[in-house]
Biopython code that builds the backbone (N, CA, C, O; Angstrom):
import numpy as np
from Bio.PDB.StructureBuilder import StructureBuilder

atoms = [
    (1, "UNK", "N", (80.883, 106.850, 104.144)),
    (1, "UNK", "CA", (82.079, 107.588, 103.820)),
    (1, "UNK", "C", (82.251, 108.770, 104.755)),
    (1, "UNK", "O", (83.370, 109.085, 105.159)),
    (2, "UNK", "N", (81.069, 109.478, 105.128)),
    (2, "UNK", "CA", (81.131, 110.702, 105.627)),
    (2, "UNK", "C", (81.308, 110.221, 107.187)),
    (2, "UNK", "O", (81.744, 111.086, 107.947)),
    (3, "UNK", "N", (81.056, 109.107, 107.668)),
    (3, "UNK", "CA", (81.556, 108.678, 108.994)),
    (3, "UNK", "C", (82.697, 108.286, 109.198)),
    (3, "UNK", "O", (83.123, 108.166, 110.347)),
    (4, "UNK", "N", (83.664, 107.916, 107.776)),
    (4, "UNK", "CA", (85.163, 107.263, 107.942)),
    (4, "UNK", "C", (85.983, 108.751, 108.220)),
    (4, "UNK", "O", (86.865, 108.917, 109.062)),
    (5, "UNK", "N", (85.482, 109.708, 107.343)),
    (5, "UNK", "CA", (86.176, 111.035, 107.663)),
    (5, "UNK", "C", (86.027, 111.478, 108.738)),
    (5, "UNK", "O", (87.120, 111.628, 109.284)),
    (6, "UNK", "N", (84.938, 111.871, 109.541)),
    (6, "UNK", "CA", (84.682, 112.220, 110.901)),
    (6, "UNK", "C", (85.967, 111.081, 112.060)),
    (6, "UNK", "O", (86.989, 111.395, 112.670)),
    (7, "UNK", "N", (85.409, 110.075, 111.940)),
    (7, "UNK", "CA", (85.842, 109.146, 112.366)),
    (7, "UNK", "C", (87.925, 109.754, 112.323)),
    (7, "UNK", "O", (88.654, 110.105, 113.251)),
    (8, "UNK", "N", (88.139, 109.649, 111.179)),
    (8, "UNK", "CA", (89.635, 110.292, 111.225)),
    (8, "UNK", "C", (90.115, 111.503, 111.730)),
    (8, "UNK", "O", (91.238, 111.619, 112.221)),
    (9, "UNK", "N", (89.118, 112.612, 111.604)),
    (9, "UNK", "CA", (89.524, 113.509, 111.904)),
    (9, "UNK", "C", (89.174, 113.863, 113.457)),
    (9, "UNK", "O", (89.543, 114.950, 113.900)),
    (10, "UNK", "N", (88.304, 112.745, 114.465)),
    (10, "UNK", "CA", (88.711, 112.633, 115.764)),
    (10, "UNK", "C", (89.847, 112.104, 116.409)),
    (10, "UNK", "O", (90.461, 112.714, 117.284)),
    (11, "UNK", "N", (90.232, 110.625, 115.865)),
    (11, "UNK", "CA", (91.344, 110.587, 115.847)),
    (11, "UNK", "C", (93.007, 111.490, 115.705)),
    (11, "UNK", "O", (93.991, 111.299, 116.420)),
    (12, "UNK", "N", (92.873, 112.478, 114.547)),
    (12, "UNK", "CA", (93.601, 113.595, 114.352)),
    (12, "UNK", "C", (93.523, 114.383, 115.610)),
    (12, "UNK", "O", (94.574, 114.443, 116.247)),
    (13, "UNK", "N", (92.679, 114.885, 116.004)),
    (13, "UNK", "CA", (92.424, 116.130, 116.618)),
    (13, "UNK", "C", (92.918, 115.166, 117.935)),
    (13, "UNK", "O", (93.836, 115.747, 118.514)),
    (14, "UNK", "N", (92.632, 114.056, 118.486)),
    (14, "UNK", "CA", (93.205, 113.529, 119.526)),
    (14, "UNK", "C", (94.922, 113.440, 119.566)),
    (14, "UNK", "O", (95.534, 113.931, 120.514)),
    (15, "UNK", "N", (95.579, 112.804, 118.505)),
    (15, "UNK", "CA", (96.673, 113.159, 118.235)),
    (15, "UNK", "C", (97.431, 113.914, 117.909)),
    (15, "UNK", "O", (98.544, 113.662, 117.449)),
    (16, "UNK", "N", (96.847, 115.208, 118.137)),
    (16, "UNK", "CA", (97.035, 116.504, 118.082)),
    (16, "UNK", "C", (97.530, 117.083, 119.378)),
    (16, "UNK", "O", (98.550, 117.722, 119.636)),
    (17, "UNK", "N", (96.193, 116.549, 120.368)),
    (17, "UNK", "CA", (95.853, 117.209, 121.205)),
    (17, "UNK", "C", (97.172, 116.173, 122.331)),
    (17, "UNK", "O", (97.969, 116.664, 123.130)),
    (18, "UNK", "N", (97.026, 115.035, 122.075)),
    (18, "UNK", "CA", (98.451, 114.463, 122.770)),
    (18, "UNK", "C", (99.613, 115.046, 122.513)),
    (18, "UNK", "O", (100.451, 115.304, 123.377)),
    (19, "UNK", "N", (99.748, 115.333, 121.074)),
    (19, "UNK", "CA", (101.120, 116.163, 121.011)),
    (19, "UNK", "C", (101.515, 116.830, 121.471)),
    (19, "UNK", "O", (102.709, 116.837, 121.769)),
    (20, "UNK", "N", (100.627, 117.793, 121.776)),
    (20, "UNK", "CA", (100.639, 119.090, 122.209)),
    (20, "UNK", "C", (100.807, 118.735, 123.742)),
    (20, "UNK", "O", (101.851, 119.075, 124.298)),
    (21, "UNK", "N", (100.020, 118.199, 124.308)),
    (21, "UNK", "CA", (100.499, 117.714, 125.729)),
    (21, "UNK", "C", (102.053, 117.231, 126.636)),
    (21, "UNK", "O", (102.500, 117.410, 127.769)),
    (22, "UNK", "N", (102.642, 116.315, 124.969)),
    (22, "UNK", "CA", (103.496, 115.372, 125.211)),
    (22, "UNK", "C", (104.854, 117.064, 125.273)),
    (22, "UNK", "O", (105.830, 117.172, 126.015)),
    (23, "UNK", "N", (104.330, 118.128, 124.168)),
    (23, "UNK", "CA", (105.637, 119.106, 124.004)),
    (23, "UNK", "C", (105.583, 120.051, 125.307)),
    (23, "UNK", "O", (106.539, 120.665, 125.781)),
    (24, "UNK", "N", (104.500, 120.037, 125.697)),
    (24, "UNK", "CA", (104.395, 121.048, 126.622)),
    (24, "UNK", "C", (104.891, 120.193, 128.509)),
    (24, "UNK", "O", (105.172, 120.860, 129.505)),
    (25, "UNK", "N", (104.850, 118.775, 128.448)),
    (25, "UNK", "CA", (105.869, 117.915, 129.415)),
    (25, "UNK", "C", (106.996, 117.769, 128.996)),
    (25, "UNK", "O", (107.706, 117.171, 129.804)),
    (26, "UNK", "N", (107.677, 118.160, 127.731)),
    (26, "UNK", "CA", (109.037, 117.980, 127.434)),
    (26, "UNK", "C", (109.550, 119.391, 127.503)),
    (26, "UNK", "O", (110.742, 119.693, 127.447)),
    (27, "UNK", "N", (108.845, 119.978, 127.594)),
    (27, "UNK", "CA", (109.345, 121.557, 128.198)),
    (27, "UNK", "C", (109.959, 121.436, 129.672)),
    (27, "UNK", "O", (111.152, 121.460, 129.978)),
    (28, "UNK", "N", (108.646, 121.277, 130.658)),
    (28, "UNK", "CA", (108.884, 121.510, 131.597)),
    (28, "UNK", "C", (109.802, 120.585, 132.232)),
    (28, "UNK", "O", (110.122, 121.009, 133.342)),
    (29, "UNK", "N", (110.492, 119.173, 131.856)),
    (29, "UNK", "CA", (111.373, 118.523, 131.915)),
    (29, "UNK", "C", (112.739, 119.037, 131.251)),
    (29, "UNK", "O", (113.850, 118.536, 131.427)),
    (30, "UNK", "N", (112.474, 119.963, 130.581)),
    (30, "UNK", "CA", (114.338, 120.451, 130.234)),
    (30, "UNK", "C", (114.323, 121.390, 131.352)),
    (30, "UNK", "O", (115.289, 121.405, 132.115)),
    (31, "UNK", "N", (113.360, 122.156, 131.529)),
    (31, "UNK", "CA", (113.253, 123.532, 132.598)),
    (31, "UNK", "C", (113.660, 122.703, 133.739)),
    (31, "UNK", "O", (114.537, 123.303, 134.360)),
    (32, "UNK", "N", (113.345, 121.426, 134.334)),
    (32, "UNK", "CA", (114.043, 120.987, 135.630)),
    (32, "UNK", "C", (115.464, 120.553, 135.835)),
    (32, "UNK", "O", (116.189, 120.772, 136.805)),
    (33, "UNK", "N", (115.811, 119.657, 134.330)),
    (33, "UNK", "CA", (117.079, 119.292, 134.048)),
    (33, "UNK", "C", (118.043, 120.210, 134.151)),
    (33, "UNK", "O", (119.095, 119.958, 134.739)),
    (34, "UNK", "N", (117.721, 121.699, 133.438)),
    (34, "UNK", "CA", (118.711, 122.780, 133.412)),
    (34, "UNK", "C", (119.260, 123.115, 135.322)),
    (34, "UNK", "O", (120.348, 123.185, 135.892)),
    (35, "UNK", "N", (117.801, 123.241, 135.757)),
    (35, "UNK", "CA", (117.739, 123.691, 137.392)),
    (35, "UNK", "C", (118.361, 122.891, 137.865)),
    (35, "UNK", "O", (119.037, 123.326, 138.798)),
    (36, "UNK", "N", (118.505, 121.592, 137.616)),
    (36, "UNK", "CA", (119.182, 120.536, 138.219)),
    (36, "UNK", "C", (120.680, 120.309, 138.145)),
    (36, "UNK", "O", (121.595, 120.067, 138.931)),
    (37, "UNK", "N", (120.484, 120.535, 136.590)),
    (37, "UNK", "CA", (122.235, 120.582, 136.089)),
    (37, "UNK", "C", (122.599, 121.722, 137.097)),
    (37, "UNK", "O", (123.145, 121.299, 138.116)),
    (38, "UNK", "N", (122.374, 123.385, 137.019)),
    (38, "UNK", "CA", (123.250, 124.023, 137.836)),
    (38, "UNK", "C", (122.965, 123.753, 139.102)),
    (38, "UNK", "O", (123.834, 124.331, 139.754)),
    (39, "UNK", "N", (122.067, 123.070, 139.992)),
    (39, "UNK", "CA", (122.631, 122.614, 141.070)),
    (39, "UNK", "C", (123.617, 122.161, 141.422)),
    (39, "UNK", "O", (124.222, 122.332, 142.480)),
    (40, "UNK", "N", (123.953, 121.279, 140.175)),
    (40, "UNK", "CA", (125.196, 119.793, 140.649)),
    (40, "UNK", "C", (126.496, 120.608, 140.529)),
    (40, "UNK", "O", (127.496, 120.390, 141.213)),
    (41, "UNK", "N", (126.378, 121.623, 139.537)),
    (41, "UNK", "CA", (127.137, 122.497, 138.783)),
    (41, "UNK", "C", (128.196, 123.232, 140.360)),
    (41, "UNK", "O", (129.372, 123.311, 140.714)),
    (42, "UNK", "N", (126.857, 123.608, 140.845)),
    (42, "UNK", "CA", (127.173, 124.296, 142.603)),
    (42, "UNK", "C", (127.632, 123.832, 143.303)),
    (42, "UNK", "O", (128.524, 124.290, 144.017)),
    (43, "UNK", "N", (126.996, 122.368, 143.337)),
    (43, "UNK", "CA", (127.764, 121.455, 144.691)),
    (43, "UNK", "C", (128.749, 120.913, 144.252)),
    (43, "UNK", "O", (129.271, 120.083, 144.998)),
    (44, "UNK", "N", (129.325, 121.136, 143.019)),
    (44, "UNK", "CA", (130.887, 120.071, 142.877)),
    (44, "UNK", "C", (131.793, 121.647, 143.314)),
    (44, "UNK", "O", (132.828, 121.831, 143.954)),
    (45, "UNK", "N", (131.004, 122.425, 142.747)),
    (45, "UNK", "CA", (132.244, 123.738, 142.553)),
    (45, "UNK", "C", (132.375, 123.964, 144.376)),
    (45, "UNK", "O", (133.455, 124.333, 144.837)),
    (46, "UNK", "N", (131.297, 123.729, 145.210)),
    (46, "UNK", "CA", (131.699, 123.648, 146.524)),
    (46, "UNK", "C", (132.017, 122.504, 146.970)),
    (46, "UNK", "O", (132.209, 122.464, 148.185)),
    (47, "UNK", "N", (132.135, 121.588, 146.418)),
    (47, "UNK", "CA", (132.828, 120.240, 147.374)),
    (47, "UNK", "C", (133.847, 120.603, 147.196)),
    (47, "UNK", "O", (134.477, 120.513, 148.249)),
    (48, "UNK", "N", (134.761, 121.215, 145.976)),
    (48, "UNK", "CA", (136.142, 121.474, 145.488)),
    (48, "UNK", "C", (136.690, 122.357, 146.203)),
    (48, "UNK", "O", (137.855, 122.252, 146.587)),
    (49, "UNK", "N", (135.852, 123.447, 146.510)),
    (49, "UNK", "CA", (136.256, 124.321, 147.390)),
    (49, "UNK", "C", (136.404, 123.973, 148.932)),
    (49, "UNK", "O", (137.178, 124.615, 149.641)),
    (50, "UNK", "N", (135.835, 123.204, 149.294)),
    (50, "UNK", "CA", (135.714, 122.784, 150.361)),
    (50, "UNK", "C", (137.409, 121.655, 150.886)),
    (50, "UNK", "O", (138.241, 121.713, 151.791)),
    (51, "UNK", "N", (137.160, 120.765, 149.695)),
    (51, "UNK", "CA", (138.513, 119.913, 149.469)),
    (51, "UNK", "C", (139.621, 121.004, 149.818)),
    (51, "UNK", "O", (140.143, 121.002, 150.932)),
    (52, "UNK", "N", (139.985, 121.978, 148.800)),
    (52, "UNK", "CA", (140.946, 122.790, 148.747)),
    (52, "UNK", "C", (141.318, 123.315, 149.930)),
    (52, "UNK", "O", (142.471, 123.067, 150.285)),
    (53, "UNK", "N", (140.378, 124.234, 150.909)),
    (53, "UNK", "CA", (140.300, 124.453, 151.893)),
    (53, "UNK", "C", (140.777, 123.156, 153.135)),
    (53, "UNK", "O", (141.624, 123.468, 153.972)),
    (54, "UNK", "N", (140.311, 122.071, 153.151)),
    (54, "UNK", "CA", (141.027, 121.380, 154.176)),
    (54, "UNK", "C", (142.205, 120.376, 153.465)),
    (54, "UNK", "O", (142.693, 119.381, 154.002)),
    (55, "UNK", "N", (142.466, 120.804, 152.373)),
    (55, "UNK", "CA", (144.277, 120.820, 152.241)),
    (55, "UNK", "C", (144.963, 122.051, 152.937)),
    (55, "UNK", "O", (146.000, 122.123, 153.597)),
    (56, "UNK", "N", (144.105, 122.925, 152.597)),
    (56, "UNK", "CA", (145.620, 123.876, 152.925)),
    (56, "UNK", "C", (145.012, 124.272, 154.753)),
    (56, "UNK", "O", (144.887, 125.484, 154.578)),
    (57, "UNK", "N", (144.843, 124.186, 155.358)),
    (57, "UNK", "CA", (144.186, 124.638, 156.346)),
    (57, "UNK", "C", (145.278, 123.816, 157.457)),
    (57, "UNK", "O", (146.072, 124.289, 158.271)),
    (58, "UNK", "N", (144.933, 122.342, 157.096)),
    (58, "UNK", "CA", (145.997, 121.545, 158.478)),
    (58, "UNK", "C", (146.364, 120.671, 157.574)),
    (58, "UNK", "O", (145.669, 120.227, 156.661)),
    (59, "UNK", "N", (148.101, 120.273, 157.972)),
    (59, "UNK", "CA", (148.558, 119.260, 157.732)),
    (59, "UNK", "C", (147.998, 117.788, 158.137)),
    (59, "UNK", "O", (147.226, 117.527, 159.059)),
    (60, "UNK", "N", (148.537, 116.981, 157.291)),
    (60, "UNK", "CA", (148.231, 115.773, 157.496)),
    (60, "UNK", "C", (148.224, 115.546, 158.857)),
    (60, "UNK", "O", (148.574, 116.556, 159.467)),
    (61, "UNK", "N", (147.905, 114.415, 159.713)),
    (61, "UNK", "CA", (148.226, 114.117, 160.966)),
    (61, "UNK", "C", (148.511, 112.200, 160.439)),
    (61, "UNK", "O", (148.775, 111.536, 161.441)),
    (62, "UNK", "N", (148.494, 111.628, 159.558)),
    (62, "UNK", "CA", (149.283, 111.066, 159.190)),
    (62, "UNK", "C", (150.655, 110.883, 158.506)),
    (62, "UNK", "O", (150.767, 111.429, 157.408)),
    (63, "UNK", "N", (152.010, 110.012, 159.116)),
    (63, "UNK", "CA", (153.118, 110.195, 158.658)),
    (63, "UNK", "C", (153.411, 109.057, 158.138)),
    (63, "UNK", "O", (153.055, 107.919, 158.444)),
    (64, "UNK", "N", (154.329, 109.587, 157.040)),
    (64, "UNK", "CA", (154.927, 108.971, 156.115)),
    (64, "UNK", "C", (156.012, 107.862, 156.822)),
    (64, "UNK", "O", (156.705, 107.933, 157.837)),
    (65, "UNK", "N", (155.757, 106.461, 155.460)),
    (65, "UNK", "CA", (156.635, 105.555, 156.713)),
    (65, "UNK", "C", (157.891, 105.789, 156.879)),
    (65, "UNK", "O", (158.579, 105.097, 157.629)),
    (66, "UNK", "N", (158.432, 106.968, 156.086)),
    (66, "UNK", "CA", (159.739, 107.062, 156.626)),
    (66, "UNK", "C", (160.059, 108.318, 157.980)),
    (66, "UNK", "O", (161.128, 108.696, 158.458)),
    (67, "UNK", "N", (158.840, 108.655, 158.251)),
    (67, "UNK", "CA", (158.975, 109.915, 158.791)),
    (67, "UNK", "C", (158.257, 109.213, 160.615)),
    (67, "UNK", "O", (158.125, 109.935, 161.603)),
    (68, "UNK", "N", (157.881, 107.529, 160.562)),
    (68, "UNK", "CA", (157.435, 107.212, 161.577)),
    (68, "UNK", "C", (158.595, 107.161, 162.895)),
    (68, "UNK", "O", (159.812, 107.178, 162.712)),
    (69, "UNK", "N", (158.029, 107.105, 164.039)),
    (69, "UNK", "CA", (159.281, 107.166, 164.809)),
    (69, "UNK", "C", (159.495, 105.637, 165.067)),
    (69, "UNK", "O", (158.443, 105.000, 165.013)),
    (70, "UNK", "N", (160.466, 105.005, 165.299)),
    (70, "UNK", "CA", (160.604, 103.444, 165.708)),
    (70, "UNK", "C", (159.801, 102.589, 166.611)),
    (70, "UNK", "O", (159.571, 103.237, 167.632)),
    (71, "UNK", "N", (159.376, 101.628, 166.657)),
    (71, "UNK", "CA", (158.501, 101.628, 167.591)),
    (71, "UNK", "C", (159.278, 101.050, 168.737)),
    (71, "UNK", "O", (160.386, 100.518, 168.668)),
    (72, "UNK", "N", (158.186, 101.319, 170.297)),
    (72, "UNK", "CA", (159.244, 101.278, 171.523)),
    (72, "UNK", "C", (160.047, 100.292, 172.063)),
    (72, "UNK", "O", (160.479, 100.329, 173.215)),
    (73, "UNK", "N", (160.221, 99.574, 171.413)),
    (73, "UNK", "CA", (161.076, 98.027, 172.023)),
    (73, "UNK", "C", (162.373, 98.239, 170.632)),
    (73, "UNK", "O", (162.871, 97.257, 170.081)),
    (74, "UNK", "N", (162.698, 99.519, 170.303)),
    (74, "UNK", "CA", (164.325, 99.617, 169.791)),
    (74, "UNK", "C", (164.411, 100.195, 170.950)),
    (74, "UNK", "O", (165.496, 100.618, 171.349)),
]
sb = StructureBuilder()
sb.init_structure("model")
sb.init_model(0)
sb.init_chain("A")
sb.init_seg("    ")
for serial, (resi, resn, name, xyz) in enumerate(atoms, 1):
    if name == "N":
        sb.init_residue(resn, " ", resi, " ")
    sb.init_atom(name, np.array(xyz, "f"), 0.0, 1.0, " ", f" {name:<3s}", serial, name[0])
structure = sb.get_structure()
């Protein structure tokens, strides 16, 4: 009897001791996710900016088909 208890309460203390392992890797996996999220957070808010910027900067250099000139054999 006194070996079924021992016996359990290594088991316990192992599944303890995983727990504790498993919370302390689910930490440091939100701590990267967050770092990660505001990365992406950064690079969209600068791709957008970036977009914006080469709208307004130069016009198209493509024209509209009504705005093409005829081609040279009219």
């Amino acid at each position: 009897m006194s070996t079924d208890i021992n016996a359990l309460e290594k088991r316990i203390e192992t599944l303890e001791a995983k727990n504790a392992f498993q919370d302390d890797v689910i930490e440091q996996l939100n701590q990267e996710i967050s770092i990660h999220q505001a990365s992406i957070a950064e690079l969209k808010e600068n791709m957008q900016l970036i977009a914006n910027r080469l709208k307004d900067s130069s016009p198209s250099t493509i024209l509209k088909p009504e705005e093409e000139p005829p081609p040279p054999h009219y």
